[in-house]
PQR file of N, CA, C, O and H, with PARSE charges and radii, in Angstrom:
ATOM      1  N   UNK A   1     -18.647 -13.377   6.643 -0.4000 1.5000
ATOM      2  CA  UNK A   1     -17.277 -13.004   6.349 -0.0000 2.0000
ATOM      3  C   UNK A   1     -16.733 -13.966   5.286  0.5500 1.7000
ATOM      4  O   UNK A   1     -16.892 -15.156   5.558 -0.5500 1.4000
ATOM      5  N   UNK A   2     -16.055 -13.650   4.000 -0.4000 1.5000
ATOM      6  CA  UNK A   2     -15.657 -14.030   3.119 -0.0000 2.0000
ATOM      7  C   UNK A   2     -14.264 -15.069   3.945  0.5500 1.7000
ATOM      8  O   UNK A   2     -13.906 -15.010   5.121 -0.5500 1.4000
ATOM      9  H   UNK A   2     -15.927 -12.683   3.779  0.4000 1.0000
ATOM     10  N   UNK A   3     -13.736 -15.936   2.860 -0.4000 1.5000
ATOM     11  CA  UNK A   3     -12.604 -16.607   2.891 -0.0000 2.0000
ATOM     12  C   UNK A   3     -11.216 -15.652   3.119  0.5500 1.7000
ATOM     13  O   UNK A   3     -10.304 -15.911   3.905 -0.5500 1.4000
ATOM     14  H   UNK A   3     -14.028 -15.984   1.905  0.4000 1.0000
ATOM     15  N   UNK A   4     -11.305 -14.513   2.244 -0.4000 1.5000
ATOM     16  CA  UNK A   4     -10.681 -13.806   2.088 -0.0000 2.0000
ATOM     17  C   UNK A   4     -10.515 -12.661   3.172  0.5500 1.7000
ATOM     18  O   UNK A   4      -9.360 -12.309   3.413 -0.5500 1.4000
ATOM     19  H   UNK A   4     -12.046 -14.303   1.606  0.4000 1.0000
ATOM     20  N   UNK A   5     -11.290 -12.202   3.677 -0.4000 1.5000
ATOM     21  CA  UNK A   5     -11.590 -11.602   4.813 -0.0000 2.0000
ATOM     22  C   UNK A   5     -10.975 -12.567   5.778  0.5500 1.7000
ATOM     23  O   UNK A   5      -9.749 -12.457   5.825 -0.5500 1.4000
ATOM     24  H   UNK A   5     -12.228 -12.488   3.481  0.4000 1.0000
ATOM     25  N   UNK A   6     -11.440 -13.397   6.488 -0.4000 1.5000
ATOM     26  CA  UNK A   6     -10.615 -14.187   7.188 -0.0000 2.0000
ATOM     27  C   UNK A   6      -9.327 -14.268   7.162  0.5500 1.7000
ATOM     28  O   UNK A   6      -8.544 -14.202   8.109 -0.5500 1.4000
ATOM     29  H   UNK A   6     -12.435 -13.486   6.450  0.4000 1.0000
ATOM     30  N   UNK A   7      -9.048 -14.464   5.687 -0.4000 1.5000
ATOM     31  CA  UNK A   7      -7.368 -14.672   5.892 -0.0000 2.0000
ATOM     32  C   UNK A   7      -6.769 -13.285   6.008  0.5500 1.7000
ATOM     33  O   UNK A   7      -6.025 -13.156   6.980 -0.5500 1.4000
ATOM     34  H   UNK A   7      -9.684 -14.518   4.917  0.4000 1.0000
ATOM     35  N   UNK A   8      -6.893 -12.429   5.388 -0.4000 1.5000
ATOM     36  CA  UNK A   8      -6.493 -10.993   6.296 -0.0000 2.0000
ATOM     37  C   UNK A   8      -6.687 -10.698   7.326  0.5500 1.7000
ATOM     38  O   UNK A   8      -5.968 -10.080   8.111 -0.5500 1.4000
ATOM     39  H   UNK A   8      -7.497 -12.534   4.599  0.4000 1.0000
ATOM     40  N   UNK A   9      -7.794 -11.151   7.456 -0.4000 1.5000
ATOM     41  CA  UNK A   9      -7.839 -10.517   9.610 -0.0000 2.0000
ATOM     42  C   UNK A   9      -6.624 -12.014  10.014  0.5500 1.7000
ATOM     43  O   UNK A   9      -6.140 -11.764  11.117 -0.5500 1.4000
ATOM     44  H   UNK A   9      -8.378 -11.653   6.818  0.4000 1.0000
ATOM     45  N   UNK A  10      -6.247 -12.921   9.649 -0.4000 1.5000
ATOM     46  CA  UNK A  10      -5.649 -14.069  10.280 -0.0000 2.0000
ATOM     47  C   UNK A  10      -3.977 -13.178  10.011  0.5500 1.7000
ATOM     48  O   UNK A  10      -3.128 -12.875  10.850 -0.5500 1.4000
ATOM     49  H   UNK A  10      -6.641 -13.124   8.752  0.4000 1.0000
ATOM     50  N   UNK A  11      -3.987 -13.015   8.917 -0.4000 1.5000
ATOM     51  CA  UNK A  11      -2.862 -12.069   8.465 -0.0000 2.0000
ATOM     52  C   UNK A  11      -2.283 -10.903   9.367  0.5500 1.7000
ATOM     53  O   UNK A  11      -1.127 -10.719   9.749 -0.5500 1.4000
ATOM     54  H   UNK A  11      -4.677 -13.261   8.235  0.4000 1.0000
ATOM     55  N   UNK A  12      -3.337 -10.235   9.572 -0.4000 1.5000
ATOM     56  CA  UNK A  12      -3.035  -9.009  10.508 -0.0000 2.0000
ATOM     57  C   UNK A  12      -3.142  -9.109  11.432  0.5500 1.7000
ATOM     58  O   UNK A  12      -2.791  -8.163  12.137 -0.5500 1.4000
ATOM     59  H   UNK A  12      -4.276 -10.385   9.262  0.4000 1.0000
ATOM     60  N   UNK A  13      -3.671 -10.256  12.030 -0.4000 1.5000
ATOM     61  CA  UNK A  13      -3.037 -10.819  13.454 -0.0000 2.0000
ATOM     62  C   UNK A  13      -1.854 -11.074  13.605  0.5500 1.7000
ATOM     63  O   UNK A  13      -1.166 -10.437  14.404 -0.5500 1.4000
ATOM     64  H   UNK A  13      -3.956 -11.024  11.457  0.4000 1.0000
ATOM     65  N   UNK A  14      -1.246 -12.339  12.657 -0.4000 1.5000
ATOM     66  CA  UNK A  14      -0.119 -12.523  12.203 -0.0000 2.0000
ATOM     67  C   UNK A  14       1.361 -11.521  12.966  0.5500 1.7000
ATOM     68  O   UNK A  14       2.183 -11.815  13.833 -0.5500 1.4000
ATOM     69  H   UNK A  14      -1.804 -12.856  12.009  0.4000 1.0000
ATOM     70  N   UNK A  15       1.130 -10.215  12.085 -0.4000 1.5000
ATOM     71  CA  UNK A  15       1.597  -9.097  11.805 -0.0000 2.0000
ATOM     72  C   UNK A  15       1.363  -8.646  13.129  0.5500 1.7000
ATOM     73  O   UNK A  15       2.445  -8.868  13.671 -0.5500 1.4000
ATOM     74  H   UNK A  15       0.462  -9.976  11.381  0.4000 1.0000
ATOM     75  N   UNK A  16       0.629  -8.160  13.964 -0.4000 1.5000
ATOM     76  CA  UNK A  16       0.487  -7.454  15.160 -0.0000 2.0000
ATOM     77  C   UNK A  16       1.224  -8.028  16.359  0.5500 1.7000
ATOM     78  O   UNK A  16       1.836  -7.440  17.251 -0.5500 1.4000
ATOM     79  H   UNK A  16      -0.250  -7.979  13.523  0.4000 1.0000
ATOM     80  N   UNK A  17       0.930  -9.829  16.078 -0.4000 1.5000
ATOM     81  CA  UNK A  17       1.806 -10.763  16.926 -0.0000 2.0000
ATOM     82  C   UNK A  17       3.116 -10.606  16.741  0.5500 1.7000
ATOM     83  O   UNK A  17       3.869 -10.691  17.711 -0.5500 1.4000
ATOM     84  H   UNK A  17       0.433 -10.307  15.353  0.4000 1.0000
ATOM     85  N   UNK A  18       3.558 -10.373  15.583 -0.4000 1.5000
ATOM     86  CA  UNK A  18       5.214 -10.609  15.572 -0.0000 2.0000
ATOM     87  C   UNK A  18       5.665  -9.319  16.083  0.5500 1.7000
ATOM     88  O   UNK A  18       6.691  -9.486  16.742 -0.5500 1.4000
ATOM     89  H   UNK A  18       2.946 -10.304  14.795  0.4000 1.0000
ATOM     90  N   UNK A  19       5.200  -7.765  16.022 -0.4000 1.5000
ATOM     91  CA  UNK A  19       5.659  -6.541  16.514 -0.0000 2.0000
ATOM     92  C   UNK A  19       5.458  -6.865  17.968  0.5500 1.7000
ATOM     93  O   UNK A  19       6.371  -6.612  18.753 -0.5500 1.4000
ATOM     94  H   UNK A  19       4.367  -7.630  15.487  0.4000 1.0000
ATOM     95  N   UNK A  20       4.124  -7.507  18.473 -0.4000 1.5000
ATOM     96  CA  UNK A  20       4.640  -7.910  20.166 -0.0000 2.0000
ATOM     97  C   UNK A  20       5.271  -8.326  20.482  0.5500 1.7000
ATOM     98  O   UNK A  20       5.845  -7.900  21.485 -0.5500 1.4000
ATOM     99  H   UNK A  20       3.382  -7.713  17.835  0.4000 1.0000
ATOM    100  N   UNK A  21       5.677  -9.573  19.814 -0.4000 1.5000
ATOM    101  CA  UNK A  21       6.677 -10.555  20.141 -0.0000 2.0000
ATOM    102  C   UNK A  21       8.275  -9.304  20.190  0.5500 1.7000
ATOM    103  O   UNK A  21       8.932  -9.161  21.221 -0.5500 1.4000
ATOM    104  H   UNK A  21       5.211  -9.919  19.000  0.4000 1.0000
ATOM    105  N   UNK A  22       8.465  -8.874  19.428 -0.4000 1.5000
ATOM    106  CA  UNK A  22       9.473  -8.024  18.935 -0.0000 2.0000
ATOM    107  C   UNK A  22       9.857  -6.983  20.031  0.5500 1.7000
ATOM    108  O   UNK A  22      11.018  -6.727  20.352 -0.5500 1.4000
ATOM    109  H   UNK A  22       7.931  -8.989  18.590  0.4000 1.0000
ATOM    110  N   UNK A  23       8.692  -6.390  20.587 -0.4000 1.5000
ATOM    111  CA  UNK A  23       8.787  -5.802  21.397 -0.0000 2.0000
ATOM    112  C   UNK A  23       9.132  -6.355  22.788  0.5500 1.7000
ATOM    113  O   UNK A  23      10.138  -5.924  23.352 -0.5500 1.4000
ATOM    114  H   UNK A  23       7.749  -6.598  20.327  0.4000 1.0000
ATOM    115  N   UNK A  24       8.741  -6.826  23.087 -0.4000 1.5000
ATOM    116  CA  UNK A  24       8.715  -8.348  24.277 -0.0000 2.0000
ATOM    117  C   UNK A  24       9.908  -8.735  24.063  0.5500 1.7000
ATOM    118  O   UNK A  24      10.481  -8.383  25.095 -0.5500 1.4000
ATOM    119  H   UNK A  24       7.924  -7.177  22.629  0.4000 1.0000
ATOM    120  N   UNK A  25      10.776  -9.299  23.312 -0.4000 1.5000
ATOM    121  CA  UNK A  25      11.778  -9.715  23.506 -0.0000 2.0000
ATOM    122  C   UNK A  25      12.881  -8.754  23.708  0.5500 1.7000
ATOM    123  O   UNK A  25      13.917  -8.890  24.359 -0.5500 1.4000
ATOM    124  H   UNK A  25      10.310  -9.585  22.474  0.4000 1.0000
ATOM    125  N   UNK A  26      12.287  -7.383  22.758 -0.4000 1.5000
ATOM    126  CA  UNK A  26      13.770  -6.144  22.990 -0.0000 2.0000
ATOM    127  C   UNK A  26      13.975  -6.378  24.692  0.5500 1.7000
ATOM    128  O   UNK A  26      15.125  -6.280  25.119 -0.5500 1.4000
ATOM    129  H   UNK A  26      11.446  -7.273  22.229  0.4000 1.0000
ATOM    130  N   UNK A  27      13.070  -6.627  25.479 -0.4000 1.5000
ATOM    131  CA  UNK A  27      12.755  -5.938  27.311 -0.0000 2.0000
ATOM    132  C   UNK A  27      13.148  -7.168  27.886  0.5500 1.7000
ATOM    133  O   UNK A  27      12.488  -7.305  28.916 -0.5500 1.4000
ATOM    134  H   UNK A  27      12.135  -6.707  25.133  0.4000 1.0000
ATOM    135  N   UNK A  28      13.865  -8.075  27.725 -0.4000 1.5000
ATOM    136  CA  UNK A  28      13.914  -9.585  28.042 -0.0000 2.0000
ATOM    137  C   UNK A  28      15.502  -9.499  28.978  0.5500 1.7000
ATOM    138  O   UNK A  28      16.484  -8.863  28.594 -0.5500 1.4000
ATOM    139  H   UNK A  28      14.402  -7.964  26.888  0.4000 1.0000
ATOM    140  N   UNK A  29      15.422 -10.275  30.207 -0.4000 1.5000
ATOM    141  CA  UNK A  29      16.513 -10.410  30.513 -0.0000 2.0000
ATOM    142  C   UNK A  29      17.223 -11.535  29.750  0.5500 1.7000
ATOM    143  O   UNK A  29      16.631 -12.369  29.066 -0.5500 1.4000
ATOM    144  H   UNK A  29      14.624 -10.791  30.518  0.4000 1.0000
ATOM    145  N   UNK A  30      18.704 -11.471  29.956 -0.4000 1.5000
ATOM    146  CA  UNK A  30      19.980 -11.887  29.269 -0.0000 2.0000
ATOM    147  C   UNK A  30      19.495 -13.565  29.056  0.5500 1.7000
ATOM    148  O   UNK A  30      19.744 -14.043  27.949 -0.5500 1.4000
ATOM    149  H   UNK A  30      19.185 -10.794  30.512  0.4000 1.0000
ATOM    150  N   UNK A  31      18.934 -14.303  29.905 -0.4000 1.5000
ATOM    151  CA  UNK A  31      18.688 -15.671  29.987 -0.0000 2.0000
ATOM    152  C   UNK A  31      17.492 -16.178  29.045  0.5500 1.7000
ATOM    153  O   UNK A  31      17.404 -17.057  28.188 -0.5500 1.4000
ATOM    154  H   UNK A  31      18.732 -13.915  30.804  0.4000 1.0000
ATOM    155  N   UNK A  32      16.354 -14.956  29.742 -0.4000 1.5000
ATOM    156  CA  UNK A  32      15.789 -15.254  28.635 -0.0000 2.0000
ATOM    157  C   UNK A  32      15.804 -15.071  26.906  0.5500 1.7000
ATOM    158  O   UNK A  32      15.250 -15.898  26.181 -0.5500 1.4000
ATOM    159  H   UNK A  32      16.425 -14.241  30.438  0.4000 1.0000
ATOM    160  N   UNK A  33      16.517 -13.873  26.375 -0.4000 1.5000
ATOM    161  CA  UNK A  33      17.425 -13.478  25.290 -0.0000 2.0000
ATOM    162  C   UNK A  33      17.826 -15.003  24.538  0.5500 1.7000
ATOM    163  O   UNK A  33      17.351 -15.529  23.531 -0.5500 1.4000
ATOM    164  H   UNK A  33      16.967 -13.201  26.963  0.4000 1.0000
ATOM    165  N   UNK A  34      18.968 -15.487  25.537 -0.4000 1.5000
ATOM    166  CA  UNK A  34      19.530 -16.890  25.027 -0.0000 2.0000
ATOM    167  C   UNK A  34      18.588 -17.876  24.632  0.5500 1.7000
ATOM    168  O   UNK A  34      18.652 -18.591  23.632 -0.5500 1.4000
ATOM    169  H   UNK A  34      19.354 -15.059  26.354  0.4000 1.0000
ATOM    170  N   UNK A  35      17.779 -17.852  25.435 -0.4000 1.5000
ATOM    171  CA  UNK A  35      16.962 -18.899  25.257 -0.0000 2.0000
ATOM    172  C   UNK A  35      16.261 -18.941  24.228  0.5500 1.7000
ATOM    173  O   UNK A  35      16.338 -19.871  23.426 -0.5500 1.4000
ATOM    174  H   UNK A  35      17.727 -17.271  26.248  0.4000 1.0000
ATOM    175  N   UNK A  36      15.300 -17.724  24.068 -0.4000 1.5000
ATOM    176  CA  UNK A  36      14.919 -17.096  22.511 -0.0000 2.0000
ATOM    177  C   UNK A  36      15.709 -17.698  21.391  0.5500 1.7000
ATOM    178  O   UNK A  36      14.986 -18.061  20.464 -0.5500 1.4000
ATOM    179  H   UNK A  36      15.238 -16.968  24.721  0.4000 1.0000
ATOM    180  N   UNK A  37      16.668 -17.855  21.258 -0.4000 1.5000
ATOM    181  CA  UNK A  37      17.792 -17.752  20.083 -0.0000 2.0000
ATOM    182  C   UNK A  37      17.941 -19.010  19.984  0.5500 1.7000
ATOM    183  O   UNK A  37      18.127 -19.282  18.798 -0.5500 1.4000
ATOM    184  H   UNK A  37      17.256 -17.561  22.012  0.4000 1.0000
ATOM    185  N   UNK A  38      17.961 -20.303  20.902 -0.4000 1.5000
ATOM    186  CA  UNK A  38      17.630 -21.534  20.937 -0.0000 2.0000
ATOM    187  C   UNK A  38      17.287 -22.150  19.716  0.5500 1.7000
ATOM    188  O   UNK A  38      16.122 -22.543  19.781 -0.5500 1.4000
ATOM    189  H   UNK A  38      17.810 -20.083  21.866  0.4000 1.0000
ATOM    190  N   UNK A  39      17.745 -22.368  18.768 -0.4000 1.5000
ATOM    191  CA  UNK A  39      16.995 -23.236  17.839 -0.0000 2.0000
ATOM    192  C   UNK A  39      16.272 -22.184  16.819  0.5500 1.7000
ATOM    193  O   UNK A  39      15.443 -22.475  15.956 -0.5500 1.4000
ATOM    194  H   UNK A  39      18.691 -22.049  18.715  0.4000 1.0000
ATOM    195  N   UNK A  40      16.722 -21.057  17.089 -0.4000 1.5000
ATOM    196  CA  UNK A  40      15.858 -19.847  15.864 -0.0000 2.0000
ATOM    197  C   UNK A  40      15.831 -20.077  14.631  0.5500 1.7000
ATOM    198  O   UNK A  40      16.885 -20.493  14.152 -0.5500 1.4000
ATOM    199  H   UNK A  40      17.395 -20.821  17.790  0.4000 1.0000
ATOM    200  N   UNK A  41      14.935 -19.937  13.928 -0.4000 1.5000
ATOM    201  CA  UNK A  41      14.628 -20.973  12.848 -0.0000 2.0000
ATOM    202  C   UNK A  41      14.750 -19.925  11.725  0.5500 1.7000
ATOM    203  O   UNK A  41      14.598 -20.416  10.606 -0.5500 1.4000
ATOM    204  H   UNK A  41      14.078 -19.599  14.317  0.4000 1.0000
ATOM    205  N   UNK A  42      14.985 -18.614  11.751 -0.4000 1.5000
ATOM    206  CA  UNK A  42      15.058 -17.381  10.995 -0.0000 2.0000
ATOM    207  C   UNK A  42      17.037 -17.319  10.211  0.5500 1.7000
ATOM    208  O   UNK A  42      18.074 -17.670  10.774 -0.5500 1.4000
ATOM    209  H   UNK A  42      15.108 -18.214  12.660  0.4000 1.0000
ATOM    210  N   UNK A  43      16.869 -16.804   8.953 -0.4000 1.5000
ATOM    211  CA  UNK A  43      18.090 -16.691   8.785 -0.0000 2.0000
ATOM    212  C   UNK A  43      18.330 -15.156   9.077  0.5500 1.7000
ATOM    213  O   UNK A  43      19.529 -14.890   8.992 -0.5500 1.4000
ATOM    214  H   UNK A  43      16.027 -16.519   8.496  0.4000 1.0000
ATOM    215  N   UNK A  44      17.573 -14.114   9.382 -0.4000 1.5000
ATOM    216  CA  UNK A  44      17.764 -12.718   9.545 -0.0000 2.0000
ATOM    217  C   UNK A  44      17.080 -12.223  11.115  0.5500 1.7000
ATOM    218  O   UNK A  44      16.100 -12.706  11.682 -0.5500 1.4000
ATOM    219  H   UNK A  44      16.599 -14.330   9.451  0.4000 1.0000
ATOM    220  N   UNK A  45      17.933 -11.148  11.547 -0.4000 1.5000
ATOM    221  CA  UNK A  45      17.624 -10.754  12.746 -0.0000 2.0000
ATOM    222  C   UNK A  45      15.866 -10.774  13.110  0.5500 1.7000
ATOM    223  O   UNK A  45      15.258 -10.456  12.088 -0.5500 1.4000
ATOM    224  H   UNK A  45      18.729 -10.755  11.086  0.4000 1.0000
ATOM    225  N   UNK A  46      15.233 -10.966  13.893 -0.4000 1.5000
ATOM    226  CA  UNK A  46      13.933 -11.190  14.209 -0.0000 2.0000
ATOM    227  C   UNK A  46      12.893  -9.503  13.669  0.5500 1.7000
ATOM    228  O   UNK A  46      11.856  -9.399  13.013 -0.5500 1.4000
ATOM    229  H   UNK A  46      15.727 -11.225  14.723  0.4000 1.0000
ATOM    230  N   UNK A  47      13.912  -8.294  14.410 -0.4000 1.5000
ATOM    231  CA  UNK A  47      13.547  -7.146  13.770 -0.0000 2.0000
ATOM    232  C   UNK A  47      13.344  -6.761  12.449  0.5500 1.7000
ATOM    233  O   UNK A  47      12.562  -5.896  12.055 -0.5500 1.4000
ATOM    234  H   UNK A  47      14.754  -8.378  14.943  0.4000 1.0000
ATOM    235  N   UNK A  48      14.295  -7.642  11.607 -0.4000 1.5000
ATOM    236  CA  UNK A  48      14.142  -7.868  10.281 -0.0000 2.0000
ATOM    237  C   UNK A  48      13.036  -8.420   9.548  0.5500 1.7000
ATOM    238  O   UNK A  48      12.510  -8.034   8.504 -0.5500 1.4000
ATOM    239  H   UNK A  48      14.930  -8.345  11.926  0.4000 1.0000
ATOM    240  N   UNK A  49      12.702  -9.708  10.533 -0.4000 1.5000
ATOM    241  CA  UNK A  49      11.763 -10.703  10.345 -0.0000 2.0000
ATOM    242  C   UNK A  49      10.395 -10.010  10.491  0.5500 1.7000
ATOM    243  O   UNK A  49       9.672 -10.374   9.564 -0.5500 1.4000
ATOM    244  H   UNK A  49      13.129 -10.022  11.381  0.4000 1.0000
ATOM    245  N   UNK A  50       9.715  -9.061  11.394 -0.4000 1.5000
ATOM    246  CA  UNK A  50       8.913  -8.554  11.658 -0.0000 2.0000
ATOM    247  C   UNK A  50       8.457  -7.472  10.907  0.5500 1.7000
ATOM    248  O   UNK A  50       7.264  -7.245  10.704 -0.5500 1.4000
ATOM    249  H   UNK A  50      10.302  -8.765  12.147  0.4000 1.0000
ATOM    250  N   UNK A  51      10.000  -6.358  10.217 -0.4000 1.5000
ATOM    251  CA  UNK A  51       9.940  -5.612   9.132 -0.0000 2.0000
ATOM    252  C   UNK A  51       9.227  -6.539   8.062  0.5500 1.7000
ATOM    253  O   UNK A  51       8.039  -6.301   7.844 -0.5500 1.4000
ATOM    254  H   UNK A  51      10.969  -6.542  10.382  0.4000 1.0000
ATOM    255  N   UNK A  52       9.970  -7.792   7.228 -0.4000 1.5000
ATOM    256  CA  UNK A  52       9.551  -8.344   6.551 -0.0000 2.0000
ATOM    257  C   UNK A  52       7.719  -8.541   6.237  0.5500 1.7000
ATOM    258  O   UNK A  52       6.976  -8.284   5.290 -0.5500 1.4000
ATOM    259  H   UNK A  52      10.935  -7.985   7.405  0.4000 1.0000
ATOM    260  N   UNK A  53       7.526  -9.224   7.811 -0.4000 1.5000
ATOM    261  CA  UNK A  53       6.387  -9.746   8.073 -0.0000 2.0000
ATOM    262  C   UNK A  53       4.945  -8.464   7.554  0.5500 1.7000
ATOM    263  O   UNK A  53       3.895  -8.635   6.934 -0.5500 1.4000
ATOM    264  H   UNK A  53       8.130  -9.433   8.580  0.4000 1.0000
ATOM    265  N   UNK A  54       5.589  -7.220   8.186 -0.4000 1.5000
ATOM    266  CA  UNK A  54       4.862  -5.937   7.896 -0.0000 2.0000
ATOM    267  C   UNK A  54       4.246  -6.132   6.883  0.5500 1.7000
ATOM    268  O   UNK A  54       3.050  -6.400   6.768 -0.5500 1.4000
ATOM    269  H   UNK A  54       6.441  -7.081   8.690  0.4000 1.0000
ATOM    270  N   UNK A  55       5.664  -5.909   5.451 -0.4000 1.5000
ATOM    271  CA  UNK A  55       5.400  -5.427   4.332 -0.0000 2.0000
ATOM    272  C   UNK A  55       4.463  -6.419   3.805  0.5500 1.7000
ATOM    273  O   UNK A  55       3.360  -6.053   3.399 -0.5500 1.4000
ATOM    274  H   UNK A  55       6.635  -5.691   5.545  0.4000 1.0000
ATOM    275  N   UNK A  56       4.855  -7.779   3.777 -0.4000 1.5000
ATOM    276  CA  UNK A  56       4.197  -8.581   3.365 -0.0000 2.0000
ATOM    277  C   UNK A  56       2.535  -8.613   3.285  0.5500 1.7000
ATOM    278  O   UNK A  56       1.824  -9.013   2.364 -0.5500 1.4000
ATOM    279  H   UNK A  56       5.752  -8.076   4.106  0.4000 1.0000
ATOM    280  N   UNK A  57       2.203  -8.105   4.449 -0.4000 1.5000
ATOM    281  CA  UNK A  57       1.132  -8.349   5.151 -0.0000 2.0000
ATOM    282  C   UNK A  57       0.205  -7.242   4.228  0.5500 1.7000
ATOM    283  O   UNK A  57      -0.734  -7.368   3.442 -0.5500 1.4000
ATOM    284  H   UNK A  57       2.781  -7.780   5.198  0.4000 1.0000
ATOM    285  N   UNK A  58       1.033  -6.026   4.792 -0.4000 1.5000
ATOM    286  CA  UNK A  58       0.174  -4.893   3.649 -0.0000 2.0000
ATOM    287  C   UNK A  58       0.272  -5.234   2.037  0.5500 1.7000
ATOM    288  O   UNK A  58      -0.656  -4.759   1.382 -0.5500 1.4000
ATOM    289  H   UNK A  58       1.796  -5.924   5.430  0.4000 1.0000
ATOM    290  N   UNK A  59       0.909  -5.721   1.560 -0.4000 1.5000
ATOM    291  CA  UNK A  59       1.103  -6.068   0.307 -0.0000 2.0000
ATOM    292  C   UNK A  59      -0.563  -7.283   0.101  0.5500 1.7000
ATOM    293  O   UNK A  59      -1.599  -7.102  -0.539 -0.5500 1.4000
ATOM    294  H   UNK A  59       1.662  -6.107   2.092  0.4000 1.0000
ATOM    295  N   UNK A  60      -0.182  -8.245   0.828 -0.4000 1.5000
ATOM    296  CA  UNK A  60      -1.650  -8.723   0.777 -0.0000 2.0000
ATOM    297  C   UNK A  60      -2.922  -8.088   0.895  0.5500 1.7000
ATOM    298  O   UNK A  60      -3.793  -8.078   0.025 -0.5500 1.4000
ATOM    299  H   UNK A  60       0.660  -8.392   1.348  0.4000 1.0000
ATOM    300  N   UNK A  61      -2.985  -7.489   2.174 -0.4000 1.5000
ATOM    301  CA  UNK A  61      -3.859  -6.682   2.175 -0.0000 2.0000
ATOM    302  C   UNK A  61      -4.285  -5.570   1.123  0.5500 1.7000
ATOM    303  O   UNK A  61      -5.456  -5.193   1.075 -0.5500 1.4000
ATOM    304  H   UNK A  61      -2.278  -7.498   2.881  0.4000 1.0000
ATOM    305  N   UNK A  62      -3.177  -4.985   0.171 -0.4000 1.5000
ATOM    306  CA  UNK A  62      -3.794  -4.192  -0.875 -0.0000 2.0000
ATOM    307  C   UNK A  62      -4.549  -5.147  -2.070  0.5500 1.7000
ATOM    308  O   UNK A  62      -5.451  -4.899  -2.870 -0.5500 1.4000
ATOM    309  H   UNK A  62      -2.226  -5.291   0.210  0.4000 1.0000
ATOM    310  N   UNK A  63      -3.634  -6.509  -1.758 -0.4000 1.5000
ATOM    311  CA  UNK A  63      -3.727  -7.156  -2.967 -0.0000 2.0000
ATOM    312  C   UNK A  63      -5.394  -7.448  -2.588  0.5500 1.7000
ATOM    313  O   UNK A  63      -6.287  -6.799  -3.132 -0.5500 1.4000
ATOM    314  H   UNK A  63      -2.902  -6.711  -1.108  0.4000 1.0000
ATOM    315  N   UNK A  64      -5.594  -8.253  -1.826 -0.4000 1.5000
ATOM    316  CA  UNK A  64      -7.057  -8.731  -1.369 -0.0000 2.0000
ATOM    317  C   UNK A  64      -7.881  -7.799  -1.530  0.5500 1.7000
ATOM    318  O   UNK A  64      -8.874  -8.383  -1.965 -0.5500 1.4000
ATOM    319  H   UNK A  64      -4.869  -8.779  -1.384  0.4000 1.0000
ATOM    320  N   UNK A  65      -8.223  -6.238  -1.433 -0.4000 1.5000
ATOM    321  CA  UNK A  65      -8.918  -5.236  -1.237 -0.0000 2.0000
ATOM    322  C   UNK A  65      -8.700  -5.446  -2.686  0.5500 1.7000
ATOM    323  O   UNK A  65      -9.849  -5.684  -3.060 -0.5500 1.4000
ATOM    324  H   UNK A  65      -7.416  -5.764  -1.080  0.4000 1.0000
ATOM    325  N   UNK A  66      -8.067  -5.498  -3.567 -0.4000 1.5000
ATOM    326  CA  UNK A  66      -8.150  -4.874  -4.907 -0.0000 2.0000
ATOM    327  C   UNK A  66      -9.140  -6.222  -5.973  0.5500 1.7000
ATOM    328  O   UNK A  66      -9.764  -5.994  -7.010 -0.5500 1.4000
ATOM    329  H   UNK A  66      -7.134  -5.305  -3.263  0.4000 1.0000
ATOM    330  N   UNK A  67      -8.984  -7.509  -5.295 -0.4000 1.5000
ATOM    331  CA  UNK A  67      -9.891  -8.556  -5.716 -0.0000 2.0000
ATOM    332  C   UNK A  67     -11.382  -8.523  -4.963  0.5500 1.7000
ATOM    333  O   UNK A  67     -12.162  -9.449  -5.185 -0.5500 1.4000
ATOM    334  H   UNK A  67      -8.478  -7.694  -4.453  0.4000 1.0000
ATOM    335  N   UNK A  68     -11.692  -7.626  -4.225 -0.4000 1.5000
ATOM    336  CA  UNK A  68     -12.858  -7.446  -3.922 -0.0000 2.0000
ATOM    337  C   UNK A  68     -13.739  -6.153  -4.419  0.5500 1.7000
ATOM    338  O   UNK A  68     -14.925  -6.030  -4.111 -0.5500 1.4000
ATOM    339  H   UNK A  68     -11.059  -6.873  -4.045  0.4000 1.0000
ATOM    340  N   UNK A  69     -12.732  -4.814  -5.554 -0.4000 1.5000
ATOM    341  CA  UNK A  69     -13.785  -4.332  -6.106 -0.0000 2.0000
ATOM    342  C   UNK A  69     -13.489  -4.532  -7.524  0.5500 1.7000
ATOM    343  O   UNK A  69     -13.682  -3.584  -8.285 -0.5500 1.4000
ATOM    344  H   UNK A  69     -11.769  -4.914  -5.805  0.4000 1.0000
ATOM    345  N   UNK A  70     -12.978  -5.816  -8.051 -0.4000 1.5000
ATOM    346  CA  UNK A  70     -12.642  -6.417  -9.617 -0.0000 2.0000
ATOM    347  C   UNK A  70     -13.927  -7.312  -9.468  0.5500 1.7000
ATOM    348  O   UNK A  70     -14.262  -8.067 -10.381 -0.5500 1.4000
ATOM    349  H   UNK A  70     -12.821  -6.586  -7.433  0.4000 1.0000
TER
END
């Protein structure tokens, strides 16, 4: 497995983790909610953060696929 390979599969882990996380927290009671928010280190809603995280991710991923048939 290439360098590059690695870091996309590390990537799209990345990415799969934050939609769990995302999901997981929508189902959270009120305490735990607060607690979450503790020190949140994000300037945009977490759903946002995870949208973000998406695009990003596929954006690499086209990018990487496209340096492997150049």
């Amino acid at each position: 497995m290439t360098h590059n390979e690695k870091l996309l599969n590390a990537l799209m882990q990345f990415k799969n983790s934050a939609y769990e996380i995302r999901e997981l927290w929508e189902h959270t009671d009120s305490r735990t909610n607060s607690n979450l928010c503790d020190d949140y280190p994000f300037d945009n809603d977490f759903c946002e953060v995870v949208e973000k995280i998406g695009d990003w991710v596929m954006t690499q991923n086209s990018l990487l696929n496209q340096n492997k048939t150049n």
